[in-house]
Structure formats: structure tokens, C-alpha cells
C-alpha positions in Angstrom: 26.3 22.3 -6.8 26.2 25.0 -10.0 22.5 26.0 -11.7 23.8 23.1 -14.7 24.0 20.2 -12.5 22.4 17.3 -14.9 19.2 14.8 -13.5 20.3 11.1 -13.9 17.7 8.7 -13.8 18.8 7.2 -11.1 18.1 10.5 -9.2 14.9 10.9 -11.1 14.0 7.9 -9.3 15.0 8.5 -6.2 13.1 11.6 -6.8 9.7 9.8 -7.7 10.4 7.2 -5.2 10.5 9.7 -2.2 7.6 11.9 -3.6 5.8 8.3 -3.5 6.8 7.2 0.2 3.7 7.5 2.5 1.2 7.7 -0.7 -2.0 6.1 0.1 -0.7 4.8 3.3 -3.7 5.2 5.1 -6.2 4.0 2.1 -4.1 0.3 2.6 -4.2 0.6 6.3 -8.0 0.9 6.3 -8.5 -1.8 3.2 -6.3 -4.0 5.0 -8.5 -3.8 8.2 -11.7 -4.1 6.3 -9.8 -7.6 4.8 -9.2 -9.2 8.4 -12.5 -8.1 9.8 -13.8 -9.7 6.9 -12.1 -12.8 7.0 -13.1 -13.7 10.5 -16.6 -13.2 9.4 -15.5 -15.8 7.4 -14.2 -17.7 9.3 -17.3 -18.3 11.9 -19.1 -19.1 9.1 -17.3 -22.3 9.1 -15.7 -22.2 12.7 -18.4 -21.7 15.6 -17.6 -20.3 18.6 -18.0 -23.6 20.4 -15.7 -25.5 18.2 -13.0 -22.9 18.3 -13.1 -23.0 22.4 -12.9 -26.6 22.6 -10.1 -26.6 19.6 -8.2 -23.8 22.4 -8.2 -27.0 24.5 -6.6 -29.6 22.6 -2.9 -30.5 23.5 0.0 -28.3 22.1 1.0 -30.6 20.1 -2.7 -30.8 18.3 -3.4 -27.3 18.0 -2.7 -25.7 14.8 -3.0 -21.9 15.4 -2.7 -19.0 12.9 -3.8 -15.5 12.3 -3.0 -15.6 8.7 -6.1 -16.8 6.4 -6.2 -18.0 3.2 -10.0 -17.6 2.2 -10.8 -19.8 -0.8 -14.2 -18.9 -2.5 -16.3 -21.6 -4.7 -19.6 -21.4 -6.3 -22.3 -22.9 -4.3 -22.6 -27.1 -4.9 -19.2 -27.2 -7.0 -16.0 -27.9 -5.8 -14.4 -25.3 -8.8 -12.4 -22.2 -6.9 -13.4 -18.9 -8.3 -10.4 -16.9 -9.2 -11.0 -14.8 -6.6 -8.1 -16.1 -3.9 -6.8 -13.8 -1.2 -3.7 -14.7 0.4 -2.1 -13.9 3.8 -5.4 -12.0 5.5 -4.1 -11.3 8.7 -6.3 -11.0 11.9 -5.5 -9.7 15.2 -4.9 -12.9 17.3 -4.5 -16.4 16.5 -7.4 -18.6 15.7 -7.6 -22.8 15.6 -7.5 -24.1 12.3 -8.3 -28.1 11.7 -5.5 -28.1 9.0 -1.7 -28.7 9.8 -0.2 -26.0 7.6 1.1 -22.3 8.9 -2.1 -20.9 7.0 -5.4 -20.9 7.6 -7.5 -22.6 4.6 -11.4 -21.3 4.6 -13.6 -22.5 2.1 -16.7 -20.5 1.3 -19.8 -21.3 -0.4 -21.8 -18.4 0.4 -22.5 -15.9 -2.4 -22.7 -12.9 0.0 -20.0 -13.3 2.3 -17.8 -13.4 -1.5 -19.4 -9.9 -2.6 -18.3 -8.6 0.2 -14.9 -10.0 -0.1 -15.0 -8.8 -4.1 -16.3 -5.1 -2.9 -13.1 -4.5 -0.9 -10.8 -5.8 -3.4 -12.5 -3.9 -5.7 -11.8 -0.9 -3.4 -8.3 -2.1 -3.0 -7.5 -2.1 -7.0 -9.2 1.4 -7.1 -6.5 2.7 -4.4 -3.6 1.0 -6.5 -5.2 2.6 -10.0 -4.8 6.1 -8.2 -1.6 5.3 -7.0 0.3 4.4 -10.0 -1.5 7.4 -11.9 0.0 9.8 -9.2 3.3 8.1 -9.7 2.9 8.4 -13.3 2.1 11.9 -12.8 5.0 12.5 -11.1 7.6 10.4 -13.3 6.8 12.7 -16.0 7.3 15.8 -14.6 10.5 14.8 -13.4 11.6 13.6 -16.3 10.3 16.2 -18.8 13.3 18.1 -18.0 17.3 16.9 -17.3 18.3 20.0 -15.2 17.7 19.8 -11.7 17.1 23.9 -12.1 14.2 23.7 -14.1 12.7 21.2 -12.2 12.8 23.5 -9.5 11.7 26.2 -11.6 8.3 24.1 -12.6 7.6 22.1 -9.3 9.7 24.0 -6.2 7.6 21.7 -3.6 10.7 19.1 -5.5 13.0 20.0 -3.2 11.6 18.3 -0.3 12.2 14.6 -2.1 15.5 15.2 -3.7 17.9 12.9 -2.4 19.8 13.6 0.6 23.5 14.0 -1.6 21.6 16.3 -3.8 22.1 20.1 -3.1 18.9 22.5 -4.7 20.6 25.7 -6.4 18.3 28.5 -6.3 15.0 29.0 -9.2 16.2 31.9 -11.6 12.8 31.8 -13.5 9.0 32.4 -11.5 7.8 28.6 -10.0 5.4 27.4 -13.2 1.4 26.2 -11.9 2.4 22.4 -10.6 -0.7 22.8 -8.3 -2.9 19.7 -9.6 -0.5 17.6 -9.0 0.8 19.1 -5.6 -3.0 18.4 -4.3 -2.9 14.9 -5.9 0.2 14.0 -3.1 -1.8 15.7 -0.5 -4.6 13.5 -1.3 -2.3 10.8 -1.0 -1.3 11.6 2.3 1.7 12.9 1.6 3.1 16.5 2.7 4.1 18.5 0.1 6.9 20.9 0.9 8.4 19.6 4.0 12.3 19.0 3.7 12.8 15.7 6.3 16.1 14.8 7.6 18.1 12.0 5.7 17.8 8.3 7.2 20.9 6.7 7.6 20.3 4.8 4.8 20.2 8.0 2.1 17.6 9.8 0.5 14.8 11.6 2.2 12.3 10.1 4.2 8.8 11.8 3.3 6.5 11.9 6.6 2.7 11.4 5.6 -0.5 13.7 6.4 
């Protein structure tokens, strides 16, 4: 590949998508464990202990089981629903459910079991808002220049998410300051700098901190 070759934006993409892969990985991992604790904290509010083992013991047939909870929070003596409506909570095994659908329906009244809920959510959007600001951060660096030798030039860590198809020619200029945004992916969880081989499926598969 010659020092003129020309970025599409499909390749820009590809570029930003693989700088992206593994980003915040473990921030989701963590939120999404604090969710399912939390929704079977919910759950015996409503569920005791004692109901759930004699629930275990009804026929096949009977039993309605699910580890994936719908929590449904409403203000205390009204049947309004607050906005506030998680979907698809999963927790580690199975649990009884009196309703006859695939997913668990909880309804709770109690204000603090829903600050909780709100705090991780909370923490959840504030993960996402970093996340698209890095990928923002990214996008425009890759696409403040159409040559894939400038981009080198300005960010050489690049060449560790180009696209498998996509050959890097050599920098002719000294590597501009892209260190801000090289920590930013390493807060992320991503490793900056560390060409990995090509899936079978194309493009490079970025392996996280």
C-alpha cells in the first residue's frame, strides 16, 4: 500500500469501531451485577423465602420459573408506574414467579429499594456519557485527516485497529502528542498499541486491559 492510500469512511469506521471494542467492558460487567443483585433484593421484598420453596414444589406444569426480571417501580398508595422501568435484569439462577409470562413482573412500592435502583442507573448513564465522548474523541481524530499516513503520523497507537485488509506505510513526519486520548482508551480498558490477529470475520479484534 503507497504513503497516498486515501481513508474511506467505511474504514474510518472500522477504525473507530475497533479502537471501541472492549471500551468500558468491565464498567457494564460490574453495573450489570450491581442490577441482578439488586433485583433479587427486590424480589424478596415481595417473594419470601418460604413462598419461593413451596412455589419450587408445585407441579411442572404450575411452575413458572425465570431469571429475567422486570422490576416495575410505583409511588407508594398509587397504582401510576414511575418511568423508571428496567427490563431484562438477569440473576444467576431461576426464581418462581406467580405470573405465567417468560419474565418476571416485580412491583415495588418501597421508596428506598427505588433509590437504589435510580443510583445504579444513574451510574450506568455515566459509563455510557464517557463512552460515546471517547468514541467521539476518537471519530474526530480519524476523520480530521483522509490519508491513512497522517493519521499515523498524529496517533501511531492507530495501527493496532486498522482493519485487517489495511496495510500501515511507514510515518515520514515525528508522531504528534495524541496522549490524552491514548489514556482515555486505557481507562476504558482497552490496550492501546497491541496489533491482534484478524478474526475470521475481518478487522482487528482489540483485547481489553
Amino acid at each position: 500500500m503507497s504513503n497516498s492510500v486515501k481513508l474511506s469512511n467505511y474504514s474510518r469506521d472500522e477504525i473507530v469501531k475497533n479502537a471501541m471494542h472492549g471500551a468500558f467492558d468491565a464498567d457494564f460487567k460490574a453495573i450489570k451485577a450491581k442490577l441482578a443483585a439488586h433485583a433479587m433484593v427486590c424480589y424478596r421484598s415481595v417473594v419470601s423465602e418460604a413462598e419461593e420453596k413451596a412455589a419450587r414444589k408445585a407441579p411442572a406444569e404450575f411452575l413458572n420459573l425465570t431469571n429475567n426480571f422486570r422490576l416495575c417501580f410505583r409511588e407508594q398508595g398509587s397504582s401510576r408506574r414511575r418511568l423508571a422501568d428496567e427490563h431484562n435484569i438477569e440473576v444467576k439462577r431461576a426464581m418462581p414467579f406467580r405470573s405465567a409470562t417468560t419474565t418476571g413482573f416485580i412491583s415495588i412500592e418501597d421508596p428506598e429499594l427505588y433509590r437504589i435502583y435510580r443510583e445504579i442507573v444513574e451510574e450506568r448513564d455515566a459509563v455510557n456519557e464517557k463512552k460515546y465522548a471517547l468514541r467521539d474523541s476518537i471519530k474526530r481524530t480519524v476523520y480530521s485527516t483522509t490519508s491513512l499516513r497522517k493519521l499515523i503520523e498524529m496517533w501511531p497507537e492507530v495501527e493496532g485497529f486498522l482493519p485487517a485488509n489495511m496495510t500501515a506505510p511507514k510515518p515520514q513526519l515525528p508522531a504528534l502528542p495524541v496522549a490524552d486520548l491514548n489514556a482515555a482508551l486505557k481507562d476504558a480498558g482497552v490496550k492501546v498499541g497491541v496489533i491482534v490477529p484478524a478474526k475470521k470475520t475481518g478487522g482487528l479484534a482489540l483485547v481489553a486491559a
